[in-house]
N, C-alpha and C positions, 0 to 999 in steps of 0.2 A: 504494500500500500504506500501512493506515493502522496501527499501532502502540499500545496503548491499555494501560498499566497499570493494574492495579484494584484490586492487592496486591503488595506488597512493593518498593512502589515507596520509596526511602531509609529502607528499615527491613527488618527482617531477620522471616518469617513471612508466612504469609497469602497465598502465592505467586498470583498470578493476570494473566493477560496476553493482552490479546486482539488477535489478527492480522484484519485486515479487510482483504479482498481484492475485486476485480474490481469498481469503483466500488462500491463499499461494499454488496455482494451478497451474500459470503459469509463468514460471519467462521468463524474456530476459537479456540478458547478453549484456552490453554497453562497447564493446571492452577487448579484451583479451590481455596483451602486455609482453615483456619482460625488464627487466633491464640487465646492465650488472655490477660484482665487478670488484672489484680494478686487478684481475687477470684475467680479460675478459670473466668468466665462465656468462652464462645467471641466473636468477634472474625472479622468475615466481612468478605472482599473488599467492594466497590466493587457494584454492581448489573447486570446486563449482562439484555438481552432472549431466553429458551432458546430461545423459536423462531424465532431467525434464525441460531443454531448452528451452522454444518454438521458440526462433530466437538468434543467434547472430548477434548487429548489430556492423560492423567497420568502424569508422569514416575517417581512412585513413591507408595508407601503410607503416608507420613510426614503426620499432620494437616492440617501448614502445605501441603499443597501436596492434600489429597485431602477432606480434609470438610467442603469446603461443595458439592460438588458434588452428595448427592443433594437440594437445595435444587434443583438445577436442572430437577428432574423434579415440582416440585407444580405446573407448568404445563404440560411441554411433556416430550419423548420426545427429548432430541439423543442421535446417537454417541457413547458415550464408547471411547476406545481408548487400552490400557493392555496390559502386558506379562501373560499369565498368573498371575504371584507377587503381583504386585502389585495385578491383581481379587481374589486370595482374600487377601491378610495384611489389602489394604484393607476388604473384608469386617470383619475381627476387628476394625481400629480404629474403625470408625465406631461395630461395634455397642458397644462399649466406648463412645466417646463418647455414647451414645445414654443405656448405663445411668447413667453419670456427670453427663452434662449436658445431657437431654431437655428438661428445663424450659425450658433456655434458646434451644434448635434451634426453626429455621423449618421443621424436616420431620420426618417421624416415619420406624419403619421400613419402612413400605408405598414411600419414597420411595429407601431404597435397594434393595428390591428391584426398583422400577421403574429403577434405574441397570445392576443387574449384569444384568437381562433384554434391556437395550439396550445393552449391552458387547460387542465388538470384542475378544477376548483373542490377541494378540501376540508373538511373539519376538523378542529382540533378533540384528539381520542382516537381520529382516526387511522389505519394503517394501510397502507397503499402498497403493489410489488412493482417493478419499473425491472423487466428483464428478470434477472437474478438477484434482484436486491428488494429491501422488506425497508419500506422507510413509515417510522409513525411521528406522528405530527403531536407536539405537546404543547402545553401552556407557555409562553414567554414571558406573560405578564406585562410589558411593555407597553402598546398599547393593543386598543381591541382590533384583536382579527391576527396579531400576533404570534408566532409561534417558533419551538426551536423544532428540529429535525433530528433524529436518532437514523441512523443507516446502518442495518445490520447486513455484513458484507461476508457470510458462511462462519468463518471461526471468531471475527472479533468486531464489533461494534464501534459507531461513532457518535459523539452526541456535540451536534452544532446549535450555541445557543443563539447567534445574534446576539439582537439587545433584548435586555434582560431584567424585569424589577421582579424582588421575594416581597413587596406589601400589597395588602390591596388597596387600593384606590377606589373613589367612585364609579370608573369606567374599568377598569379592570383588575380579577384576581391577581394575586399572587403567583410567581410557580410553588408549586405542592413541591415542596423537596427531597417529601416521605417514597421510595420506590423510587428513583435516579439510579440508573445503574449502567456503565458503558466501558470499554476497555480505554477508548482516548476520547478526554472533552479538548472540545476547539470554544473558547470561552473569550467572551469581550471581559475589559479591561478600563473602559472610558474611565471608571473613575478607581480605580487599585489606587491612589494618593490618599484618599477622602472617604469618608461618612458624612449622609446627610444627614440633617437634626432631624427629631421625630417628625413624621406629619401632622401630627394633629398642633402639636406646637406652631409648626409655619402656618396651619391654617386659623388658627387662632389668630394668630399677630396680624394676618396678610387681613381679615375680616374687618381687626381691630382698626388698620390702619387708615382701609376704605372708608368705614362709619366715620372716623373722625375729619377725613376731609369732606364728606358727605356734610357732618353738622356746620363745617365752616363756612358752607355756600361753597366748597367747588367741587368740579366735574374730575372724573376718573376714567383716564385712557389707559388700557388692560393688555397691550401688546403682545399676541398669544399665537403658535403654530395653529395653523387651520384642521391638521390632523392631530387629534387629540388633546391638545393641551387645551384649546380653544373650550372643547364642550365638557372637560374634567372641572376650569374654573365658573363654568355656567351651572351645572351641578353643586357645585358647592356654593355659588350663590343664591342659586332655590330653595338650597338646605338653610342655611344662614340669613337670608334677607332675602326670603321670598317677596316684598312689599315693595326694594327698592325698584328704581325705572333703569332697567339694564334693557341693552342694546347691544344686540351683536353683528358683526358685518365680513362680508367679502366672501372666501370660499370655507370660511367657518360654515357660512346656511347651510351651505348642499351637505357638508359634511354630518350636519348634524342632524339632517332629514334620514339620512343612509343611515345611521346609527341606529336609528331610531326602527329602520326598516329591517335593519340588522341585531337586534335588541338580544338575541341568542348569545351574543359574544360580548354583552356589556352586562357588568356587575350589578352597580344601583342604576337599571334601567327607570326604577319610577322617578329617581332624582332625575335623568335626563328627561324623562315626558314630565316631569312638573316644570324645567328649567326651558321646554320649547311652548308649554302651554300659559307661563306667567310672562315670559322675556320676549320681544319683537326682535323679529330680522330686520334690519335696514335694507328699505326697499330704493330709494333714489337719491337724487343728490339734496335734495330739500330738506330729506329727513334727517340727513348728514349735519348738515347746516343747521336746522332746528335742536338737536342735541347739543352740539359745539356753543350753543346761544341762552341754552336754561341749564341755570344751576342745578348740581345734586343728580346728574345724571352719570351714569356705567355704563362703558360702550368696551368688549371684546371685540379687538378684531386684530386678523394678521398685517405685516408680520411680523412675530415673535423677536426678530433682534431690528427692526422699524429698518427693514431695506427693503423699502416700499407699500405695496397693498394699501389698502384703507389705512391701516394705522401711520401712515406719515404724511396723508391729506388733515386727519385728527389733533397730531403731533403741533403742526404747522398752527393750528387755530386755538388749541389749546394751553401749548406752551409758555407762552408772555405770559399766562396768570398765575402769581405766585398761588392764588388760591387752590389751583387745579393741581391734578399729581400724575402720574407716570409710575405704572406697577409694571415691572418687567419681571415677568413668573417664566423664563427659559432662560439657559445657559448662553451666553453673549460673547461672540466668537472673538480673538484679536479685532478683526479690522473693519468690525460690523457699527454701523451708528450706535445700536443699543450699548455695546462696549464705551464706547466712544462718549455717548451722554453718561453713561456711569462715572467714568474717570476725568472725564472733563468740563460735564456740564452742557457740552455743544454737539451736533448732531455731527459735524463736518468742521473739519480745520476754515474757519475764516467766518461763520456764519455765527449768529448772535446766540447770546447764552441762554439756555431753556430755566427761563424763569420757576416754571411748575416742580412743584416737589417732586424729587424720583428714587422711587424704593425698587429693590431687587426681592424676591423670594425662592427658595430653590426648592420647586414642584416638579424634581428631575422625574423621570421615567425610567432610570439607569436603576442598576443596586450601587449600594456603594460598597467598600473598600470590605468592610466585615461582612456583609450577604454576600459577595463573591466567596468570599471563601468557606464560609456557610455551604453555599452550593458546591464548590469545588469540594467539598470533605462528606458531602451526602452524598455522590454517586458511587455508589458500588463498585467496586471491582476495577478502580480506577488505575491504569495501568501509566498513562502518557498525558500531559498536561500541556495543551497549544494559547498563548496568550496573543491574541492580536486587541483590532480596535481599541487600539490606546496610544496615547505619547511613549515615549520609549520609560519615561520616569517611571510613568504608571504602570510600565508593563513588570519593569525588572522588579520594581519595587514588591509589587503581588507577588509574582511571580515566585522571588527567596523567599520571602515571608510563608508562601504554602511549601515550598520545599521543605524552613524549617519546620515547619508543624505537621507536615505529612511526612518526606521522607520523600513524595515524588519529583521526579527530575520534572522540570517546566522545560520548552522551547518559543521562543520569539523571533522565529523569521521574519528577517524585512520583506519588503515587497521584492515579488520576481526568485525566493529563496525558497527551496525544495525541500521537504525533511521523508526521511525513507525511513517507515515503521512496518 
């Protein structure tokens, strides 16, 4: 068995990983994803040949880990298998990246409908065979529709988590970590530095925070990813302030109409149907304007580090008031405005200072640093330990640290680095 990262190999994005089995006969490819640079241009795995394929499997609908894959069809027709949620949100983001950054794509849309024509759509519990191989699909917990891949390959098994959370959330369980059992995990890493604080504590504070700029007379711009984070913070404001006038906008609506249609694979489904039947989707530019203009008003919307979408039409109007605030509930990459207004105050070097209060909350979707290893020391029979998606910090760091407390060797191949097990 050959091992072969392509992406995300000591670096956190761009997930892609290829398993080559039976004298190097049949490979499956463990997520095809994109990164993006500092000028927003996408950012593709490593190269791999589509027709020697035997499956693509996608762990979820999140870029890094799903759009470079209809690239794999300007040649060739493989498998791809993915959970149901995750063929149709993936849908929406591609074509989203399609509208934003066609210029810069190796495929057009003719190439992801040749993906979803040749999709495999899945449940999580479920076990599927692809030739000679038994692959079952489990909980990732990440977000809904989620999942890691176990590939048993005759004598020894694989278990690829992606991304990865052990709590439940609103929108999604936990992984069950009871019954994990695999000869090698291929395990992210984003965060092996770090532990988040509890959640109930962030959600407490992040509530607390909103309420009091709420009493002062001003408005709250909620800058949220459109998949997931978007309708986890809409849930917990139906939970918490089902009364107040919350507003959500852009590709959050669709996403949270699908959810909803998709309700099998979300947790507190009745939090999200009280959070779509108390809360308005923004419908036009009026309504935009009309919120931006009355005090005490809650608008979600993407995107999540304010490089672009609605939330930086919001930003622009909102921001000169000191009264108003700026909640930024995702992780804020180097070179993204959200970083930017964190550490600086300003959206953009040269542009005026955002007057409006601005809080960060970490409502990661990751595990951190102790649930990895958590998970790493509940699988069974664990033979071989593969660390990617992560900074190299975070990789080494996890990495000793299970070795001392297990005794298992870890491996951290860069990108393009092969490991033969």
């Amino acid at each position: 068995m050959k091992i072969t990262v392509l992406g995300a190999g000591r670096e956190v994005g761009r997930s892609a990983v290829a398993l080559t089995l039976n004298n190097n006969e049949d490979t499956v490819l463990l997520d095809y994803g994109t990164s993006f640079d500092e000028n927003d241009k996408p950012v593709f795995p490593l190269s791999i040949a589509p027709s020697k394929l035997k499956a693509v499997l996608v762990t979820h609908a999140h870029l890094d880990h799903i759009g470079a894959v209809p690239f794999l069809y300007v040649s060739a027709r493989p498998l791809t298998i993915a959970t149901s949620l995750t063929l149709v949100t993936g849908k929406l983001m591609i074509e989203d990246m399609l509208r934003l950054s066609g210029y810069y794509l190796p495929y057009e849309y003719p190439e992801l409908v040749a993906l979803l024509q040749n999709a495999k759509a899945v449940n999580i519990g479920d076990s599927v065979e692809v030739d000679n191989l038994q692959i079952e699909i489990l909980n990732a917990g990440h977000i809904p529709g989620s999942c890691m891949f176990k590939i048993h390959t005759g004598s020894k098994s694989v278990l690829y988590t992606g991304d990865i959370n052990t709590i439940d959330t609103r929108l999604v369980k936990g992984i069950d970590l009871s019954g994990l059992s695999a000869d090698i995990l291929i395990m992210e890493s984003t965060y092996g530095l770090y532990n988040h604080p509890p959640r109930s504590r962030v959600e407490n504070k992040f509530i607390e925070t909103i309420r009091s700029v709420i009493e002062d007379g001003g408005t709250v711009l909620i800058p949220s990813f459109s998949l997931g984070r978007a309708q986890e913070i809409l849930a917990l404001l139906a939970d918490w302030m089902p009364y107040a006038n919350v507003y959500y906008d852009g590709m959050a609506r669709e996403i949270m109409r699908i959810y909803l249609d998709y309700s099998s694979y979300i947790n507190r489904v009745d939090m999200l149907k009280k959070a779509y039947t108390l809360f308005d989707a923004v419908s036009d530019s009026r309504m935009r304007k009309r919120i931006c203009s009355e005090p005490g008003n809650i608008v979600v919307a993407p995107a999540g580090m304010l490089k672009g979408g609605p939330a930086a039409y919001y930003i622009k109007r909102l921001g000169s008031n000191p009264k108003n605030a700026v909640i930024l509930v995702s992780f804020q990459a180097a070179t993204t405005p959200g970083r930017k207004l964190l550490v600086d105050g300003v959206l953009a070097e040269g542009e005026q200072m955002v007057k409006a209060k601005v809080f960060w909350f970490d409502f990661s979707s990751h595990a951190g640093a102790d649930e990895l290893i958590k998970l790493a020391k509940s699988v069974k029979g664990l033979e071989k330990l593969v660390l990617v998606h992560g900074s190299e910090d975070s990789i080494f760091t996890l990495g000793y640290r299970l070795k001392e407390e297990t005794g298992i060797d870890f491996y951290a191949p860069a990108n393009g680095e092969s490991i033969q097990l």
